[in-house]
C-alpha positions as CSV (number, residue, x, y, z in Angstrom):
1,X,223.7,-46.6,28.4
2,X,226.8,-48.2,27.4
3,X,228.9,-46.0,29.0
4,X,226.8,-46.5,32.2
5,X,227.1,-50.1,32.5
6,X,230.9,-49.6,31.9
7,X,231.3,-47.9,34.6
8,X,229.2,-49.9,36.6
9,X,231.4,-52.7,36.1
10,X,234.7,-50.9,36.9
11,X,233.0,-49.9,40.2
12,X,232.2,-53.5,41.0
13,X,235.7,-54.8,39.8
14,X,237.4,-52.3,42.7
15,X,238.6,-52.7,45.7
16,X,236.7,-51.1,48.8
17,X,239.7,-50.7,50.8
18,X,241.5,-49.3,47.7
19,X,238.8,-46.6,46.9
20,X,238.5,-45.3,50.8
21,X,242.5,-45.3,51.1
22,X,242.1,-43.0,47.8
23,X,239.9,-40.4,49.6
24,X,241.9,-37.1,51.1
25,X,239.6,-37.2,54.7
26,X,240.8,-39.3,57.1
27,X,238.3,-42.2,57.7
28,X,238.0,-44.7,61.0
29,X,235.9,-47.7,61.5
30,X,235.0,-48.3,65.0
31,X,233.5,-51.6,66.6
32,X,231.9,-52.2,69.5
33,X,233.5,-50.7,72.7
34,X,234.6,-48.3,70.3
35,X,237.8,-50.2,69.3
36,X,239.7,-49.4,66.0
37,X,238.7,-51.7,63.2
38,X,240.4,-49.5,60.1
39,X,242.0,-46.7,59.1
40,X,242.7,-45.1,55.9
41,X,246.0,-43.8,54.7
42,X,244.7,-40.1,55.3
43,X,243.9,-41.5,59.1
44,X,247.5,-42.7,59.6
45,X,248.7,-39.6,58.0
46,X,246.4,-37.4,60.6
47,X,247.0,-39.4,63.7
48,X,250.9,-40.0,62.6
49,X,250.8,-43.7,63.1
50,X,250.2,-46.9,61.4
51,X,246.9,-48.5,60.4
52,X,248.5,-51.7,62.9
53,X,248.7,-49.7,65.8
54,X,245.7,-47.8,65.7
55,X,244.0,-51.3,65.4
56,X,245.2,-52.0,68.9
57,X,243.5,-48.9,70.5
58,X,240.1,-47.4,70.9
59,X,239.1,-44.2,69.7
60,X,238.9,-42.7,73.0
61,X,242.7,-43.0,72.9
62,X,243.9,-41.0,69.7
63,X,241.4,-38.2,70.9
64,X,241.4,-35.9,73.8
65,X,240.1,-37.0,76.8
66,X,235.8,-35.8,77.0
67,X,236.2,-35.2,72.7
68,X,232.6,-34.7,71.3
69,X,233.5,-37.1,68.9
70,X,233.1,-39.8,72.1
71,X,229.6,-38.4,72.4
72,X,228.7,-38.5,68.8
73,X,229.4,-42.2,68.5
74,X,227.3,-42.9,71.4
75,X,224.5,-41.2,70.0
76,X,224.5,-43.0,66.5
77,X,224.6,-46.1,68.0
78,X,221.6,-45.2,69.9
79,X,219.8,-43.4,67.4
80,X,221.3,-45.4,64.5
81,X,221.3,-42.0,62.5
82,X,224.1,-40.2,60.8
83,X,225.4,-37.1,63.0
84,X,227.7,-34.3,61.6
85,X,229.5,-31.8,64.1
86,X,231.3,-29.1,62.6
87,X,234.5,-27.3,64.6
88,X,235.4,-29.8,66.7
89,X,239.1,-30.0,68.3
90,X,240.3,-33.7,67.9
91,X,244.4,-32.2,68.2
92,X,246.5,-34.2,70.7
93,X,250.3,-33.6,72.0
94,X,251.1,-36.5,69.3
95,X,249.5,-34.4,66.7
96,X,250.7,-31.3,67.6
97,X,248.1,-29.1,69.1
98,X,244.4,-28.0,67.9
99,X,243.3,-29.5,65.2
100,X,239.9,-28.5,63.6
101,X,238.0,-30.9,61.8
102,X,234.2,-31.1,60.5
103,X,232.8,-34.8,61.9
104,X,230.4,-37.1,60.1
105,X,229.6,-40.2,62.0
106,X,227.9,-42.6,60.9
107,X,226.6,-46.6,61.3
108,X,227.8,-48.9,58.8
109,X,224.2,-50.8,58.3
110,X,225.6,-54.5,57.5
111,X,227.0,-54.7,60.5
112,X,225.2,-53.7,63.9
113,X,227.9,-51.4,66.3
114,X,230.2,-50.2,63.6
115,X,230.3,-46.4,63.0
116,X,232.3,-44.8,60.2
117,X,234.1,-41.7,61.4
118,X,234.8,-38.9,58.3
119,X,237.6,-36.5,59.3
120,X,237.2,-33.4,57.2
121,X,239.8,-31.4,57.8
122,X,239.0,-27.4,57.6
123,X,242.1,-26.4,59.1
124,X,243.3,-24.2,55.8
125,X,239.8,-23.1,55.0
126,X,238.9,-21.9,58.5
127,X,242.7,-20.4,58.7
128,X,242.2,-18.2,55.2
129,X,239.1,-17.1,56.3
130,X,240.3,-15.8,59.5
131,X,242.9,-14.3,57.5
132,X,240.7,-12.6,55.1
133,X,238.5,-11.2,58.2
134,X,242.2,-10.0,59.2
135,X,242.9,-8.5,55.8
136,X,239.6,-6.6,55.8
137,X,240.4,-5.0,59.8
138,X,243.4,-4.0,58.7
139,X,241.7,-1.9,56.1
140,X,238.9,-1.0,57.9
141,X,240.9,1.5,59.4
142,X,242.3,3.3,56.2
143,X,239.4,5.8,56.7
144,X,240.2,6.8,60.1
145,X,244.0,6.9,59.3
146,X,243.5,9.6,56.8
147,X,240.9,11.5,58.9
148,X,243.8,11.5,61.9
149,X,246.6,12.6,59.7
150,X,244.3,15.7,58.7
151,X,242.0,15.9,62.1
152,X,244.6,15.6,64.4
153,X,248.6,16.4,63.1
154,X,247.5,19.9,62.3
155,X,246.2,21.1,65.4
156,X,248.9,18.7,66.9
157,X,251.3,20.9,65.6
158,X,250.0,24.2,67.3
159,X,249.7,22.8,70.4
160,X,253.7,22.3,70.4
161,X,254.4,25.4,68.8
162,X,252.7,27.3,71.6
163,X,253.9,24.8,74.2
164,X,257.8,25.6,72.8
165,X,256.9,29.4,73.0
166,X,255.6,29.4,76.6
167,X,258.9,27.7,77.8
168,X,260.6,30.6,77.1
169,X,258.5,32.7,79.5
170,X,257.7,30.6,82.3
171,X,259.9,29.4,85.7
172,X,261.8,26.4,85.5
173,X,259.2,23.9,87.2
174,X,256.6,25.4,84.7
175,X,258.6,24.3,82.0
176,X,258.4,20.6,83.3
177,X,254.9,21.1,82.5
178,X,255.6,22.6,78.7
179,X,258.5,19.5,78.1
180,X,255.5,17.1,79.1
181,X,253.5,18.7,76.4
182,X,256.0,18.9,73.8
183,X,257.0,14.8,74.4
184,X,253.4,13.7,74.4
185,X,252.4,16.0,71.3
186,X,255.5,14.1,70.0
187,X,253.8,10.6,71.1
188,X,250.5,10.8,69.8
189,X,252.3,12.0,66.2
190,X,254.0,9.1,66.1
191,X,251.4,7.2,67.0
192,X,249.2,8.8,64.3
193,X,252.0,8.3,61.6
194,X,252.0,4.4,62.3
195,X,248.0,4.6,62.1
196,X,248.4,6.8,58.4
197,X,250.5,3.6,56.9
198,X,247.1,1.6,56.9
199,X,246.0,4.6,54.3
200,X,248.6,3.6,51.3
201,X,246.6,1.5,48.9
202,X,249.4,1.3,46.6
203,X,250.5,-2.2,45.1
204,X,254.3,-3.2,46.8
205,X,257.0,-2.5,44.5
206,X,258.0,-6.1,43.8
207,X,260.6,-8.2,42.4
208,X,262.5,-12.3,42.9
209,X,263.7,-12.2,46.7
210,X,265.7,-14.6,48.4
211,X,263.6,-15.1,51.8
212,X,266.8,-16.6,53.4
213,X,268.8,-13.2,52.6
214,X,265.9,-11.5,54.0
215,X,265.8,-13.6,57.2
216,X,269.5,-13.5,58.0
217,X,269.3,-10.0,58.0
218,X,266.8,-10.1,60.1
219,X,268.6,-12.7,62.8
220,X,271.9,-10.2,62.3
221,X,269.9,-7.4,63.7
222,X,268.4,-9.5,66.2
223,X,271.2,-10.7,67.4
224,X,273.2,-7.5,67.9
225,X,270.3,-5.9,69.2
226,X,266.9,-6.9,70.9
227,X,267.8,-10.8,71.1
228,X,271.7,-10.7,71.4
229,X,271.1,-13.3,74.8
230,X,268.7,-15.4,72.3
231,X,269.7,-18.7,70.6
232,X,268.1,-17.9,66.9
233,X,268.3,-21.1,65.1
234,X,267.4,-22.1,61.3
235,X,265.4,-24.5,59.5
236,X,265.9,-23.6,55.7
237,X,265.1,-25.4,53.0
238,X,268.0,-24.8,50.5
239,X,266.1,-25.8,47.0
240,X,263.5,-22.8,47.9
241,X,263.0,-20.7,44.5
242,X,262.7,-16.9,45.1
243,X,259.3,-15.3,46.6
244,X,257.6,-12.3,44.9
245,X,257.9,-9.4,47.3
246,X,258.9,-6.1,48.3
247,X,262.4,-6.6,50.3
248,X,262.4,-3.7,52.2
249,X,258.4,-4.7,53.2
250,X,259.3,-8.3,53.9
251,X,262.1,-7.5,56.3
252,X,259.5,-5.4,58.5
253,X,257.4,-8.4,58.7
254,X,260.2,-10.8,60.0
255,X,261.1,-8.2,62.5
256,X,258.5,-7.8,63.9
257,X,257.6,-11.0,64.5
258,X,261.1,-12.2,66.2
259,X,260.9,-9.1,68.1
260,X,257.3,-10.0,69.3
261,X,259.0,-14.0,69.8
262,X,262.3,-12.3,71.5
263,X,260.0,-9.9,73.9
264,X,257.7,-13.3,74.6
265,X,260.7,-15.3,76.0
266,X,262.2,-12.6,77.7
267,X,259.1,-11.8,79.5
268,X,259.4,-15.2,80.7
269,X,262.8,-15.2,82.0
270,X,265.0,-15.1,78.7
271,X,265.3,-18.8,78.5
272,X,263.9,-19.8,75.2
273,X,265.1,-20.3,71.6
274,X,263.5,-18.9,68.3
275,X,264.0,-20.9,65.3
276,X,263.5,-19.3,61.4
277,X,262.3,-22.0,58.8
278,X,261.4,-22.3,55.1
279,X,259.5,-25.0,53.2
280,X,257.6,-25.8,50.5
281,X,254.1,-26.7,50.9
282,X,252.3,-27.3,47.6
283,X,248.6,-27.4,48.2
284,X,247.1,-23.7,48.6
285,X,245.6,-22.0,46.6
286,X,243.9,-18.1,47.2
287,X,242.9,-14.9,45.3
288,X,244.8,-11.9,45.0
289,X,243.9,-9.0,46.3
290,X,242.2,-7.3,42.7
291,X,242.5,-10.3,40.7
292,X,240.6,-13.4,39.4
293,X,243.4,-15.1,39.4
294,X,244.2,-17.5,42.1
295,X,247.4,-18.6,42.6
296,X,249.6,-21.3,44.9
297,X,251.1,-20.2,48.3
298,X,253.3,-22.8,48.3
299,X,256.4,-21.0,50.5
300,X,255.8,-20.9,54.1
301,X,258.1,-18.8,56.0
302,X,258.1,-19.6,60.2
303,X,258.6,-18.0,62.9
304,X,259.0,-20.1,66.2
305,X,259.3,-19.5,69.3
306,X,259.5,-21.3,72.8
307,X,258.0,-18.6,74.9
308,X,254.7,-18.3,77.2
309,X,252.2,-18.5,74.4
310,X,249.7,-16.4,73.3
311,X,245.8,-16.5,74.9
312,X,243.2,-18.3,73.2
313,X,240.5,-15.5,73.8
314,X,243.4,-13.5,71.6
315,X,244.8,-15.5,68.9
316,X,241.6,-15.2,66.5
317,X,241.9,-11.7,66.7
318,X,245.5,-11.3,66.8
319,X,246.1,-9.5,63.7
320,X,243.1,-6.8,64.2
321,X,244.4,-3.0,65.1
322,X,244.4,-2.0,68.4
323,X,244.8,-6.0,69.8
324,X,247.9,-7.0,71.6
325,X,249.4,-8.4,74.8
326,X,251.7,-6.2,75.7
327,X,250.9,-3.6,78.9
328,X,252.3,-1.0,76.3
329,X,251.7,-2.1,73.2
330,X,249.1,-0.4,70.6
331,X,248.1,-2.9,68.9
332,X,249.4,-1.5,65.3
333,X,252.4,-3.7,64.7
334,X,250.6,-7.5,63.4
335,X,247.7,-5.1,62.0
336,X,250.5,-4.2,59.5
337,X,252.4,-7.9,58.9
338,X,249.3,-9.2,58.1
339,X,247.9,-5.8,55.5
340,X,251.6,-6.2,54.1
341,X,251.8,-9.8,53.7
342,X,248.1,-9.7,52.3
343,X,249.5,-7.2,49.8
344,X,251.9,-9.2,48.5
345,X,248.9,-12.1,48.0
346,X,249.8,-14.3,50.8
347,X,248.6,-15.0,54.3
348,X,249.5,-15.1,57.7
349,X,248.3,-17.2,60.4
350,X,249.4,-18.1,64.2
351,X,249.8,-21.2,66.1
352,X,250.0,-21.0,69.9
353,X,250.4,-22.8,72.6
354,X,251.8,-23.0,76.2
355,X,256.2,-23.0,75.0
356,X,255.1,-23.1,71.4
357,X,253.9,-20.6,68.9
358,X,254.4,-20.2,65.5
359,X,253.6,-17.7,62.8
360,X,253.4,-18.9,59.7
361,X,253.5,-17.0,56.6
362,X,252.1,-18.5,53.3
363,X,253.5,-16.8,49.8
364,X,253.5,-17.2,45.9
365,X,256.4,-18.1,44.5
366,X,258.3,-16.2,41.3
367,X,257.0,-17.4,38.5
368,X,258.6,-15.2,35.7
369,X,261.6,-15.2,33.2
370,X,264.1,-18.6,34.4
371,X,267.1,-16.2,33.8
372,X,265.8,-13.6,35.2
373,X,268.1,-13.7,38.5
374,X,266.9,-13.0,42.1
375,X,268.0,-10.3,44.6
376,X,270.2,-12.7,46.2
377,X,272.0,-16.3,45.4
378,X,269.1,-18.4,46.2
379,X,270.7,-21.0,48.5
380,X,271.4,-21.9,51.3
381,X,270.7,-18.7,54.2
382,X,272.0,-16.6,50.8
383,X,275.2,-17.0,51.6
């Protein structure tokens, strides 16, 4: 009992303002005709402004235009009942694009007009999710890899044999005919080795990489190659300590996806610029793949790019098999960044919108022996 009233007298001793700043969700007061009345430190942190100057606009200006948060407030002040929406986009140029959040809104009873808006953001949630529901496609065809690689390279492998044989006996416009068997027997091998990739359930080989000597290789390629009329810039955070990963592995990753970012702007026209950046974002936490454990993901690894965009009917299912974009693409390539990158324990997620999208690639950092020494110098681009 003692305890009790103890801490019924710190309650009353605090401050209400300090206790709501204290709280992670952003949180907005709103008056009558909806005009800003507070804002937490979480809400100036989400709408990137002061508490001052939301206080001199309504809500219907940090939202977009028709938001269903408009229509929620409406409806508590007529029903003077808390409402929760779940889902709902409240993302704005200023705050970069969608932004998910879960809505509670609610009237403040002491004073008749006032609504409390609770901003819970589900951004990361909804975004690991997705990329388990990835990480499970990408294995859902492991099955049907192994039954191609036996169903189909066998008999495959007949088929050219007695195409190869029947050149030998047959007029030169009949062997057109016997080529075109040969090159698409050829095809759908290839085709079926990229599918029997998805069948390896081993554990990477791993050991301390230095991401920025994986992803100026990756620009040197590109820039000899595929993007050499492409402005590949960096953004690298120097202090970055070394990932856990599988070098070889993580290099396929990175080139895929600046070959996907090159291939998007030069659709386009070839006017564009793809930037490579590095940070550390403390905060995440997920399982690993066979483990109990959960562990941070706080290196993210971006790839930008100022191309067309990606649809929105797509982006969700972006990293399935058999989805893509391309006229000639099959759908294999982001199947396989996102079962490699979910090997290695992290995720992978996309960000697109019209001359922005970004993939961004969570990972655990190397937490072993200090004197154990990475791959590479761990500094700046690993120079």
């Amino acid at each position: 009992m003692a305890g009790d009233k103890a801490t019924t007298d710190v309650l009353a001793r605090a401050d209400p303002d300090a206790l709501i700043n204290a709280l992670p969700d952003p949180v907005l007061t709103v008056a009558d005709g909806n005009r800003i009345v507070f804002a937490n430190v979480s809400a100036e942190n989400f709408f990137q402004t002061s508490a001052t100057v939301l206080g001199r606009h309504r809500i219907d200006d940090v939202v977009p235009f028709a938001s269903p948060l408009l229509t929620l407030v409406q409806q508590v002040r007529d029903t003077g009942a808390t409402v929760n929406e779940y889902a709902v986009d409240v993302g704005t140029p200023r705050t970069g694009g969608e932004r998910l959040v879960d809505l509670q809104v609610t009237p403040l009873s002491e004073q008749d007009g006032t609504i409390v808006i609770v901003f819970q953001l589900r951004s990361m949630a909804h975004k690991i999710d997705r990329q388990l529901t990835h990480r499970n496609a990408a294995r859902s065809v492991t099955g049907m890899a192994a039954m191609l690689a036996h169903e189909i390279k066998n008999p495959l492998s007949g088929i050219r044999g007695a195409a190869q044989l029947l050149e030998t006996a047959v007029g030169e416009e009949d062997r057109t005919l016997t080529r075109l068997i040969c090159e698409e027997t050829d095809r759908i091998c290839t085709l079926v080795d990229q599918m029997e990739v998805f069948s390896d359930e081993r554990p990477p080989e791993t050991k301390p990489v230095n991401i920025h000597a994986v992803l100026d290789h990756v620009k040197a390629v590109a820039e000899s190659g595929f993007a050499k009329d492409l402005t590949i810039s960096e953004a690298y955070d120097p202090s970055l300590p070394p990932v856990l990963g599988n070098r070889d592995q993580l290099i396929q990753v990175f080139m895929n996806l600046v070959k996907n970012a090159a291939e998007a702007i030069l659709s386009e026209g070839g006017d564009g610029e793809i930037t490579l950046s590095t940070a550390f974002r403390p905060g995440v936490r997920l399982s690993i793949p066979g483990s109990d454990e959960r562990v941070m993901l706080p290196l993210e690894f971006c790839v930008h790019d100022t191309g067309p965009g990606i649809p929105e009917d797509i982006v969700a299912h972006l990293f399935d098999p058999f989805v893509t974009t391309k006229a000639t693409g099959k759908g294999l390539g982001l199947a396989m960044v996102a079962k490699i990158i979910g090997d290695h324990g992290g995720i992978i997620e996309c960000d697109s919108q019209n001359g922005r999208t970004t993939f961004r690639v969570l990972m655990p950092m190397f937490t072993g022996e200090r004197d154990q020494p990475a791959e590479d110098k761990q500094d700046h681009g690993g120079q």
